[in-house]
C-alpha positions in Angstrom: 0.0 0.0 0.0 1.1 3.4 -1.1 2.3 6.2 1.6 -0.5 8.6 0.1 -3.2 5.6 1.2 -1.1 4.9 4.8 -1.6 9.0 5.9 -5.1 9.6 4.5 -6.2 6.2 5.9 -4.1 5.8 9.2 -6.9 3.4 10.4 -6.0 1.0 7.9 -3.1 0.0 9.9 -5.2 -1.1 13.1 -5.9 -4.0 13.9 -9.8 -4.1 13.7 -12.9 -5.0 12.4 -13.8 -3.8 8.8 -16.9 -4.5 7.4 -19.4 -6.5 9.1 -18.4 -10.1 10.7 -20.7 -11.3 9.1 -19.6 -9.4 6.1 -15.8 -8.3 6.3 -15.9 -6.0 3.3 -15.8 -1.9 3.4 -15.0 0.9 1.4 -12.9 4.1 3.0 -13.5 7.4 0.9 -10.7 10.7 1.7 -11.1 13.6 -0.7 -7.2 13.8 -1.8 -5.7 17.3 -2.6 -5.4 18.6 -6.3 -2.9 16.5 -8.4 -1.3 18.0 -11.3 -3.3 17.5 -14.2 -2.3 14.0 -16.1 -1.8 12.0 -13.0 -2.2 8.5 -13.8 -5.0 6.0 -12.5 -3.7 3.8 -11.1 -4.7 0.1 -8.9 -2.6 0.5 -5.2 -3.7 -2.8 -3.9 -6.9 -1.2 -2.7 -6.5 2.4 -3.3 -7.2 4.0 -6.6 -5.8 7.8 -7.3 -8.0 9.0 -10.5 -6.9 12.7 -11.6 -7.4 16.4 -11.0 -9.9 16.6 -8.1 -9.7 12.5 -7.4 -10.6 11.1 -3.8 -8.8 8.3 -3.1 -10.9 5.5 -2.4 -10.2 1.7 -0.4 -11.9 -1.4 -0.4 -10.8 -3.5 2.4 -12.4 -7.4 2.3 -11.6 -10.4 4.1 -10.5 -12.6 1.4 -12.9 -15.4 3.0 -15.9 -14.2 1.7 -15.3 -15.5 -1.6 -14.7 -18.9 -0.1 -17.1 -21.8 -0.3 -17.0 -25.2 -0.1 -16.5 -26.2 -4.0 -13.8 -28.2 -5.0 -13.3 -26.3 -8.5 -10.5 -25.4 -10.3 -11.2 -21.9 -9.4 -11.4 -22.5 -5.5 -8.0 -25.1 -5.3 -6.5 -23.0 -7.8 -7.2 -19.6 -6.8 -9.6 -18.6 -4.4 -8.0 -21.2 -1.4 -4.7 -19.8 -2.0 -5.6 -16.2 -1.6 -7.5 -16.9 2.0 -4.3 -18.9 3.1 -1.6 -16.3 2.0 -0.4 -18.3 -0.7 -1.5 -15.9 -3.5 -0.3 -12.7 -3.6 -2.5 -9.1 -5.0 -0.1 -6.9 -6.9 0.9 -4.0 -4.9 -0.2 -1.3 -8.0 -1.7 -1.9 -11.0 -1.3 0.9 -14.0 -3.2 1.6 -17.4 0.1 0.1 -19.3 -0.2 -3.4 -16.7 -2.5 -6.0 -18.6 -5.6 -6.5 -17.2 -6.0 -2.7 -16.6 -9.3 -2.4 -18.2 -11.4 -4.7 -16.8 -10.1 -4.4 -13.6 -10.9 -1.0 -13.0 -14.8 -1.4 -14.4 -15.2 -4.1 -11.7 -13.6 -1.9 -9.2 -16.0 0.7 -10.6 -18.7 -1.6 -10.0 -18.0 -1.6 -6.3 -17.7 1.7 -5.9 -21.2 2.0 -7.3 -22.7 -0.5 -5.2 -21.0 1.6 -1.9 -22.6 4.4 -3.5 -25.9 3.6 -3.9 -26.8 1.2 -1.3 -24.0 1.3 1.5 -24.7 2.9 5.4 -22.0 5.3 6.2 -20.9 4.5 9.9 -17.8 6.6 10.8 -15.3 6.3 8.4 -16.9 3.3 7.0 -19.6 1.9 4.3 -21.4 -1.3 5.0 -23.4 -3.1 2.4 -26.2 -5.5 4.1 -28.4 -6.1 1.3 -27.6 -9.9 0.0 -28.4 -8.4 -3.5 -25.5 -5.8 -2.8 -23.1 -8.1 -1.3 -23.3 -10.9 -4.1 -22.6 -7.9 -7.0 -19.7 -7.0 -5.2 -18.5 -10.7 -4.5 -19.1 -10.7 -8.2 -17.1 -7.9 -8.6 -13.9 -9.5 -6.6 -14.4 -12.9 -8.5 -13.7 -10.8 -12.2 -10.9 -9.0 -10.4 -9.2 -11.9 -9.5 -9.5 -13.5 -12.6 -8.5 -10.7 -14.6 -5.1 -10.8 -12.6 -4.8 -14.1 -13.0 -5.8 -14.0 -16.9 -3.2 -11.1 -16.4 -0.1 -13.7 -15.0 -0.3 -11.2 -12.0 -1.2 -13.2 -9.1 2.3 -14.5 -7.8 2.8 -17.7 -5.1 4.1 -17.0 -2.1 5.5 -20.9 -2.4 4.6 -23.8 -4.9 3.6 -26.4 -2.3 0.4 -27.0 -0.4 0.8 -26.9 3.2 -0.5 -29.5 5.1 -0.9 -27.2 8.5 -4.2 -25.2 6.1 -5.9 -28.6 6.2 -5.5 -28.7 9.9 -6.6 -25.4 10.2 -10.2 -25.7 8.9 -10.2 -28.6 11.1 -10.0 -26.1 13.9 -12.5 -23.9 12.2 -15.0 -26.2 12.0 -14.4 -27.4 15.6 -14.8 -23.5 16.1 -18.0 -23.9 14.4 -19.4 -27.0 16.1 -18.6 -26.3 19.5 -18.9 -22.4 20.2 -21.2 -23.1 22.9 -19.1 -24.8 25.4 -15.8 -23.5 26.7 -13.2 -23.9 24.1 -9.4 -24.0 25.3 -6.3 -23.0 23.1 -4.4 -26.4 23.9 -7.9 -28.4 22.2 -7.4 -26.5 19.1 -3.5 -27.0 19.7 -3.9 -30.5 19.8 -5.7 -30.7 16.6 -2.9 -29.1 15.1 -0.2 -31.1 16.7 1.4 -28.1 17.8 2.5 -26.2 21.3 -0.1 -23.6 22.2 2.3 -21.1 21.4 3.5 -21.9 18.1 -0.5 -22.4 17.4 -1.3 -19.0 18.2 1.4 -17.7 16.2 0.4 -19.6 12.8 -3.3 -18.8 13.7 -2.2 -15.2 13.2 -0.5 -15.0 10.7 -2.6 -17.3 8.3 -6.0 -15.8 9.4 -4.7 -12.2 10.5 -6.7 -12.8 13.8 -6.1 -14.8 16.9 -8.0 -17.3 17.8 -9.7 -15.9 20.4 -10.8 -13.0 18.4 -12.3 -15.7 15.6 -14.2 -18.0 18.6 -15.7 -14.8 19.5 -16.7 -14.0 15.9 -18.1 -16.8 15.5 -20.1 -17.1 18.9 -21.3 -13.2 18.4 -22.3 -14.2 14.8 -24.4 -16.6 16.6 -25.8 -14.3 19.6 -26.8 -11.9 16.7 -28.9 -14.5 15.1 -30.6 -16.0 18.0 -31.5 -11.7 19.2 -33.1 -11.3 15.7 -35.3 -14.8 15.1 -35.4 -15.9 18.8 -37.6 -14.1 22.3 -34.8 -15.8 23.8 -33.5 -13.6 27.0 -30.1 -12.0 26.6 -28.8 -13.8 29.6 -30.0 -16.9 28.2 -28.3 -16.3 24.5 -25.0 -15.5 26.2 -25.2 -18.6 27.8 -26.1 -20.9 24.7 -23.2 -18.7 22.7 -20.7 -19.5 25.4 -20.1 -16.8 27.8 -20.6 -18.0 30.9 -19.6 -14.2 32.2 -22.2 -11.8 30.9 -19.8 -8.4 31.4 -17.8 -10.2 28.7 -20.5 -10.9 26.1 -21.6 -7.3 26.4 -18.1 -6.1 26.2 -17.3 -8.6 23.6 -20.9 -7.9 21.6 -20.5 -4.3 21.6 -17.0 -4.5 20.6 -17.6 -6.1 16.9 -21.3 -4.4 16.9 -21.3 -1.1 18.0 -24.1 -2.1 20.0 -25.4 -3.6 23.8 -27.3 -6.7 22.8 -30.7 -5.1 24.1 -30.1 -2.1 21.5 -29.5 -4.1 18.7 -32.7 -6.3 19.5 -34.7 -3.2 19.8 -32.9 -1.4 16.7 -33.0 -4.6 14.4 -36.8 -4.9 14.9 -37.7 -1.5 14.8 -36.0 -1.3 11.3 -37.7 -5.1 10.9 -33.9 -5.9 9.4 -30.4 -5.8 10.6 -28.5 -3.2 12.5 -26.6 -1.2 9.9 -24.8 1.6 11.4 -22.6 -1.2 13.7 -20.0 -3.6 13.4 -22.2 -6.7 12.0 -24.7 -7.4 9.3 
């Protein structure tokens, strides 16, 4: 990422939420001073500079929400790759690179979608809509194959790691068992690794730590179960796996912006989800 996109958007640098966690995808927007006229447009990574009068624009996304569970080319090949680090995006991308064209109308294509239909919550846009979300999944799927049409998509390393395997492993244990108490050393074990070592490969594969994910995934859940359930707060906290309620409020209002009770109320009142928090 350029130095122009690290001072207009210091917040890119934290280590936080963006998007929704049920939606990890978000556009930043910084009007950008006067450029002299003929400055190129160009693809940062996830900034594009477009001219005289430009604002400089970011989409940030969680390359798992183009995952699935297909066994394609496209997902071995591609799409798996990119969620475990293996692919790399191109730092910049100019009008003489090849795949210029069509990557910029799809980026266009997101920006419209931000545009139109996003909520603007701070510095962010979130897009709930599943019509929104699935053009601009769409969007991401004819980037990525217009870089690698483009031979632009290099490998971090040739071979398949076996650890990745493992790893969903843990992630579905995640999945399957948010409700009881989890322990670092189970999801250790699964890996065959020391605790330590675990939480350091956890990090660095998923750019979270596994803490942070279990309690994705159980507020993912609490959020469900306060939308379609009459189920008491107390009682959802329990069935997500928070035996301490200060920490499920702490925790829920962290990702959501939101107490539980407010997001109940809100969601309802709107007959839909919260959209000016953290989750979809």
């Amino acid at each position: 990422m350029g130095k122009n996109a690290e001072q207009k958007f210091p917040r890119l640098q934290e280590t936080r939420l963006h998007g929704t966690v049920t939606f990890p995808c978000t556009m930043y927007i910084a009007d950008a001073d006067s450029e002299p006229e003929g400055t190129p447009f160009e693809v940062k990574l996830h900034t594009i500079d477009c001219g005289v009068g430009y604002q400089e624009q970011a989409v940030l996304f969680d390359p798992m929400i183009l995952s699935g569970v297909g066994v394609d080319a496209a997902s071995k090949e591609l799409i798996d790759p990119l969620v475990q680090g293996r692919l790399r995006l191109p730092e910049i991308i100019t009008e003489r690179d090849p795949g210029f064209e069509p990557i910029k109308q799809e980026f266009d294509r997101i920006r419209r979608v931000f545009q139109e239909t996003a909520k603007i919550h701070e510095d962010q846009r979130f897009v709930i809509t599943p019509a929104s979300q699935l053009r601009i999944k769409a969007a991401l799927m004819n980037i990525l194959a217009s870089l690698y049409e483009a031979g632009q998509l290099p490998y971090e390393d040739s071979l398949p790691d076996p650890r990745i395997e493992a790893l969903k492993k843990v992630m579905t244990y995640v999945r399957e068992n948010y409700a009881s108490k989890i322990y670092i050393r189970e999801l250790a074990d699964i890996m065959n690794m020391n605790e330590q070592y675990f939480c350091r490969f956890f990090k660095k594969t998923l750019g979270k730590t596994p803490v942070t994910y279990m309690n994705e995934v159980r507020i993912r859940q609490a959020v469900l179960m306060l939308e379609k359930t009459q189920e008491t707060v107390v009682d959802i906290a329990n069935a997500c796996g928070y035996g301490n309620m200060g920490h499920f409020i702490t925790e829920f209002k962290r990702l959501t912006g939101h107490t539980p009770l407010e997001y109940r109320r809100v969601s309802r009142q709107e007959g839909r989800s919260v959209k000016d928090g953290g989750l979809e």
